[in-house]
C-alpha positions as CSV (number, residue, x, y, z in Angstrom):
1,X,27.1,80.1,19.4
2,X,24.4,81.8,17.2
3,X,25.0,85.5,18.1
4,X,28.2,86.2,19.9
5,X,28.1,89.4,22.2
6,X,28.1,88.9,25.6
7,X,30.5,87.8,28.6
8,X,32.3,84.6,30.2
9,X,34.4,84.1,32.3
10,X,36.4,80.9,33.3
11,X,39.4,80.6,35.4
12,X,40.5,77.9,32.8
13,X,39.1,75.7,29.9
14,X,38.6,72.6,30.5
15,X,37.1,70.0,33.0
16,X,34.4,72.5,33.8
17,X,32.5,71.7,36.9
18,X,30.3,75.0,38.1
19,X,28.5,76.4,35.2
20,X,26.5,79.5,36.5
21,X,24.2,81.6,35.0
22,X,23.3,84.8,36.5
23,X,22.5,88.6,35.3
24,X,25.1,91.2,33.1
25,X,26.5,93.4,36.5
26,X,26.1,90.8,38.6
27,X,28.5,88.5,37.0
28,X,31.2,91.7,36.6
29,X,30.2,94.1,39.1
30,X,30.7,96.6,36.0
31,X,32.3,93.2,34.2
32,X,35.8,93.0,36.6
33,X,34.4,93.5,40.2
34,X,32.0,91.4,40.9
35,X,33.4,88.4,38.6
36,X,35.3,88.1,41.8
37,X,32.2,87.6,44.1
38,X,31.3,84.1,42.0
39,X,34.6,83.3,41.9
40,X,35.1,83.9,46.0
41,X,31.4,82.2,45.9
42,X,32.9,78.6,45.1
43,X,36.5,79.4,46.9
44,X,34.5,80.1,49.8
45,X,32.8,76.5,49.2
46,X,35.8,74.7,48.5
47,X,37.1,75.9,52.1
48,X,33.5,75.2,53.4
49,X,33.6,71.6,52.4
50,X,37.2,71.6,53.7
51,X,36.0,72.4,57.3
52,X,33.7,69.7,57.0
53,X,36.5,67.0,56.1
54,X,39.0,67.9,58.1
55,X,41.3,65.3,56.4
56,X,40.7,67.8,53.2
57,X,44.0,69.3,52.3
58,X,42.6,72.3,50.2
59,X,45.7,73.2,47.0
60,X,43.5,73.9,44.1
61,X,40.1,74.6,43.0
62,X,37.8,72.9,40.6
63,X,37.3,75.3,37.2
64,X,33.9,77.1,37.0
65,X,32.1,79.1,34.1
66,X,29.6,82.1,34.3
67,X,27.5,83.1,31.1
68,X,25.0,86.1,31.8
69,X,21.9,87.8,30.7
70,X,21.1,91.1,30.7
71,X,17.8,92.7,33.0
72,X,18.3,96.4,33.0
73,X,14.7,97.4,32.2
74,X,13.1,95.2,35.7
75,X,16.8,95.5,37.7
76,X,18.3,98.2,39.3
77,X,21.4,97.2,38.1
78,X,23.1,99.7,41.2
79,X,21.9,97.4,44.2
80,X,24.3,94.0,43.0
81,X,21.2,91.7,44.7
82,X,23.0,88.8,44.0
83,X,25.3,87.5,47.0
84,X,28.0,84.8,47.5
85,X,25.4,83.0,49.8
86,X,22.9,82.7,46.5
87,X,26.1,81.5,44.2
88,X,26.8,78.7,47.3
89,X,22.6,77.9,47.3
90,X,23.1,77.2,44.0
91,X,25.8,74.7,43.8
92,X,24.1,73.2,47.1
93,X,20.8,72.7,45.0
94,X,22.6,70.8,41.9
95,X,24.4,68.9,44.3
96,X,21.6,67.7,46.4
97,X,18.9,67.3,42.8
98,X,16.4,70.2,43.8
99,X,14.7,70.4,40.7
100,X,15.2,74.0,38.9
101,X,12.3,76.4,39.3
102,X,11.4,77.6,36.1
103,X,10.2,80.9,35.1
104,X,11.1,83.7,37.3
105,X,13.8,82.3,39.1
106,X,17.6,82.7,39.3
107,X,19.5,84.0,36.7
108,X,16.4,84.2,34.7
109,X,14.6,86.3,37.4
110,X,14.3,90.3,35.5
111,X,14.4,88.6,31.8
112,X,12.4,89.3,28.9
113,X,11.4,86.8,26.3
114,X,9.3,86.9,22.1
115,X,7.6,90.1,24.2
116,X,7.1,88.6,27.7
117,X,8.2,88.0,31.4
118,X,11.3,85.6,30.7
119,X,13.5,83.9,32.9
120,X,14.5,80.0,33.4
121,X,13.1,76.8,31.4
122,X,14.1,72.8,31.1
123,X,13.1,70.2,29.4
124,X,14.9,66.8,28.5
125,X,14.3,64.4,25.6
126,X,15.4,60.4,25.9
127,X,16.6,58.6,22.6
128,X,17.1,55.2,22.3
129,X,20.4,53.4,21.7
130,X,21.7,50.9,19.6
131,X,21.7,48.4,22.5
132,X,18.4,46.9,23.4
133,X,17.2,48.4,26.5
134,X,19.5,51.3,26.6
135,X,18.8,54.8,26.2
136,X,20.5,58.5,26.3
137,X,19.0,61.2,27.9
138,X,19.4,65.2,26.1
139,X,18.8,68.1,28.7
140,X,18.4,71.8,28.2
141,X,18.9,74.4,30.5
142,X,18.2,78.1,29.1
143,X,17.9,81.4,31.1
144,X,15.6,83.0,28.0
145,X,16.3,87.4,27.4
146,X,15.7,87.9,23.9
147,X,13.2,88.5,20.8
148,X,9.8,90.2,20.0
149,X,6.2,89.4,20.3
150,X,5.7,89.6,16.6
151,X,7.8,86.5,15.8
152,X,6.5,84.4,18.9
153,X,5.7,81.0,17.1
154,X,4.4,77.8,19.2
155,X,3.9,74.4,17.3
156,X,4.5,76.7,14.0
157,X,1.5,79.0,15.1
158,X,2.1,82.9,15.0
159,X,0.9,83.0,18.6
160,X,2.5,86.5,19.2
161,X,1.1,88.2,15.8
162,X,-2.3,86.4,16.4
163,X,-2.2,88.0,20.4
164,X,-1.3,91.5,18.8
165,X,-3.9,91.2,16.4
166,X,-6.6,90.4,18.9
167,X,-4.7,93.2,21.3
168,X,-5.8,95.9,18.6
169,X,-9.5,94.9,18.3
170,X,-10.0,95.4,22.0
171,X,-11.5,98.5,23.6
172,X,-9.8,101.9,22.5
173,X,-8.6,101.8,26.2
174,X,-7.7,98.5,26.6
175,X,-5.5,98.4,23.0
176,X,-3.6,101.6,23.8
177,X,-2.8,99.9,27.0
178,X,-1.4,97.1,25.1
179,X,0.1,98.9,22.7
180,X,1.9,101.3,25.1
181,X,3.2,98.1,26.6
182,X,4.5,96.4,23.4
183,X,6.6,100.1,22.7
184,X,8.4,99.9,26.2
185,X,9.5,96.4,25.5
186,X,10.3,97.1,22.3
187,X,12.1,100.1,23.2
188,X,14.0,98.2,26.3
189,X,15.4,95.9,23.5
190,X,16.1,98.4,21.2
191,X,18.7,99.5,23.7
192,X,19.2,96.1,25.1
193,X,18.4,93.1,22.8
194,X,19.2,90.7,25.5
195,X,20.0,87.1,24.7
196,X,19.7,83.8,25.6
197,X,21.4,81.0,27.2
198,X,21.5,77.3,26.5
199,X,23.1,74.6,28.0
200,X,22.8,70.8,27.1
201,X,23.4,68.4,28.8
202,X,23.5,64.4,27.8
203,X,24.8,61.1,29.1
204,X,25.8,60.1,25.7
205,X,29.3,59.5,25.3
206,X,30.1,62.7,22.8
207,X,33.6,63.7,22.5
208,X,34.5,67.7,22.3
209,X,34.0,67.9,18.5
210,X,30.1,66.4,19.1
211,X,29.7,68.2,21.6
212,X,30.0,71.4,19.7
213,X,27.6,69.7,16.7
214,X,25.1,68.9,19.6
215,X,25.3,72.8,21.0
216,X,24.6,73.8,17.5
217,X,21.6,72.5,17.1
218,X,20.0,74.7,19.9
219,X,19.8,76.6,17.1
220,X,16.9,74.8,15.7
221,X,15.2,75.1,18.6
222,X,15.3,78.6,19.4
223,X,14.3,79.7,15.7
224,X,11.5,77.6,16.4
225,X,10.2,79.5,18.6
226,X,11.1,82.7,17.1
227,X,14.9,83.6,18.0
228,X,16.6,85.2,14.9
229,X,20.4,86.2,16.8
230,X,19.8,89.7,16.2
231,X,21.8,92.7,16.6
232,X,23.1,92.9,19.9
233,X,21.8,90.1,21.1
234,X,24.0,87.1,22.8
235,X,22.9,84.0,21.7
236,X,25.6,81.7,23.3
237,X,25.4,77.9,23.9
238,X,27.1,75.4,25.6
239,X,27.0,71.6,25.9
240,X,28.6,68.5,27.8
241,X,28.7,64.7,28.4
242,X,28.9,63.2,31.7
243,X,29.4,59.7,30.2
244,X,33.4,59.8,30.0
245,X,34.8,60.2,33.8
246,X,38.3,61.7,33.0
247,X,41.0,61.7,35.5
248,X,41.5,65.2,37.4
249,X,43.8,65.7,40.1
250,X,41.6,66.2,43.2
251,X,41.9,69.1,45.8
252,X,42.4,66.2,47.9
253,X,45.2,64.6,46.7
254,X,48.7,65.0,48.7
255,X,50.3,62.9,45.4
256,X,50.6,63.6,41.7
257,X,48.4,60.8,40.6
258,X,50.2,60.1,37.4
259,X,54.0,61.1,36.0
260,X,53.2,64.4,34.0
261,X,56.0,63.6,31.8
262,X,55.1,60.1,31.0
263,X,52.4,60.0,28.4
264,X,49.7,57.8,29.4
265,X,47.0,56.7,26.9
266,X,43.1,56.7,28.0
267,X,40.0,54.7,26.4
268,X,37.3,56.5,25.8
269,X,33.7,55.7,24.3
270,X,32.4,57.8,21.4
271,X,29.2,58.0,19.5
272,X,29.4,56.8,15.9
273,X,28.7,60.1,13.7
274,X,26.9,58.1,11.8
275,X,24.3,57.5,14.4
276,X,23.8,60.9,16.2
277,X,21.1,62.1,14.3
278,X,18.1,61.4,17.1
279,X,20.7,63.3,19.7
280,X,20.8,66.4,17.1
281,X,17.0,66.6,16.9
282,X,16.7,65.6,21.1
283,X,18.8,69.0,21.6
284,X,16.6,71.2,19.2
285,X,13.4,69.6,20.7
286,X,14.4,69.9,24.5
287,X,15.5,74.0,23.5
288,X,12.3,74.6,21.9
289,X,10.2,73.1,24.8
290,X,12.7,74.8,27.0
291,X,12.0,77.8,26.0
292,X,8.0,77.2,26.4
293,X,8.3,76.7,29.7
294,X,10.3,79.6,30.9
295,X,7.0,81.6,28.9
296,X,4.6,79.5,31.2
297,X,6.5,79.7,34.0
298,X,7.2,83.1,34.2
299,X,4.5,85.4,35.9
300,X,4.3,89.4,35.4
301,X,6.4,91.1,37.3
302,X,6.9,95.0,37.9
303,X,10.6,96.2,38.5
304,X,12.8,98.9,38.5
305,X,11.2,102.3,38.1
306,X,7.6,101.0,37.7
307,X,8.6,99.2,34.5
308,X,6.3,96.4,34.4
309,X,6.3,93.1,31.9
310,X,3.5,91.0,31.5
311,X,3.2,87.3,31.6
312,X,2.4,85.2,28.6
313,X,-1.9,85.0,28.2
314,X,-1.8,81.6,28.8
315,X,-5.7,81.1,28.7
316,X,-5.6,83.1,25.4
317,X,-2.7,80.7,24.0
318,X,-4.0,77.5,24.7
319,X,-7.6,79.3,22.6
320,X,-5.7,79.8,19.9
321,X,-3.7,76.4,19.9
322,X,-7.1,74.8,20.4
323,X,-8.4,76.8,17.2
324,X,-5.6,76.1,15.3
325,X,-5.0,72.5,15.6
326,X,-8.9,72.0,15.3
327,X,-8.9,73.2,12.0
């Protein structure tokens, strides 16, 4: 965690299986009511699976976690879009491997990012291992709400001052228009700041305590691209292994698997501290890139009450980059 406001919600905390990331009211409906919906969401499609296996003997329900964004300024907040039926889509997509539509899609779909159209970006890095042949894979995930076109950096380059700068030497016309733009946003995150969220994801075998050292370097990442945690933002992150399969009781099981008042000991694999220095720089790379793509992924979009947010100039960019690294 960089900047802390904002909300979760978990129905307990640990083995986490659902992590969904959606908008503010949408998660609460107003914080308490509509947490409900995406917890009915994956009831509903515990039962739905149940149908389906009619051997299934439903008596408990896999934990879950939500983290959200805030999209005020593009969503009428008052129409609760989201439905039960998207949560369930969801789960069904990262199930079945549909790849995640960056850009203006999901959670990510009315965010605002360094000044324009946010929204939903990945990106992986893979590090070798000790082993020969072997490797470990570092995923992000971020749903991207925060910062200002001023501090907009790509590959160290002041993309978003240089864009601003060329903004102003346009026609009289064409430079108010931009200007006027660059005040609503502004003005939308003075109320609002927004945040962002990052999730990382690796096959390494990292126990809790590296887990939280790997979530902390996101960090890097976004202050690469220009994220500085302000004031109110949320800048929350969250990371997890799929390498150690631990033992939970299943909603399927008629039998307590093990005595719960005989302590049983576990082996486990762990990194060496000492060697998790490529993992650390695989989670600040994968954020940063991340958090490229939602910007080229994301097209403008015009929302609630005419408010409109504009796409990242891609052409422009990749002039300037050109310039820049031709120098």
């Amino acid at each position: 965690m960089l900047r802390g406001l904002g909300k979760s919600l978990s129905m307990r905390t640990q083995w986490v299986k659902v992590i969904v990331l959606t908008h503010l009211a949408q998660k609460g409906r107003s914080i308490v009511v509509n947490s409900s919906m995406f917890i009915s969401s994956w009831v509903w499609f515990t039962f739905l699976m149940a149908s389906v296996q009619s051997s299934m003997v439903v008596n408990s329900f896999d934990s879950h976690r939500y983290r959200e964004t805030f999209d005020g300024w593009l969503n009428d907040l008052t129409k609760f879009a989201v439905t039960p039926e998207h949560a369930v889509q969801g789960i069904r997509n990262a199930q079945t491997g549909v790849a995640v539509e960056e850009g203006n899609s999901g959670g990510g779909t009315g965010m605002m990012c360094q000044g324009y159209k946010g929204g939903t970006g990945t990106s992986s890095r893979v590090v070798p291992a000790s082993e020969e042949g072997k490797t470990y894979t570092v995923a992000a995930l971020v749903q991207a709400n925060y910062g200002r076109q001023k501090h907009l950096h790509i590959s160290g380059i002041p993309v978003g001052r240089i864009l601003a700068e060329e903004d102003a030497k346009k026609s009289k016309e064409e430079a108010e228009r931009a200007k006027k733009r660059e005040e609503e946003y502004n003005a939308a995150k003075d109320v609002k700041d927004g945040s962002i969220i990052i999730i990382l994801a690796t096959d390494a075998p990292l126990h809790p305590t590296q887990l939280q050292r790997l979530a902390k370097r996101a960090t890097v990442g976004l202050a690469k691209v220009g994220g500085y945690g302000h004031n109110p933002s949320g800048d929350i992150f969250l990371a997890f292994s799929t390498a150690n399969e631990i033992p939970v009781q299943e909603v399927t099981a008629e039998h307590r698997a093990v005595d719960p008042f005989k302590a049983k000991a576990m082996n486990i694999e762990m990194i060496n501290d000492s060697s998790i220095n490529a993992l650390f720089e695989a989670a600040a790379d994968a954020t940063e890139e991340a958090i490229y793509n939602v910007l080229c992924g994301a097209e403008t979009m015009v929302g609630h009450k005419g408010h409109r947010v504009e796409a990242l100039p891609l052409d422009r960019v990749k002039k300037i980059l050109d310039r820049y690294t031709n120098l």
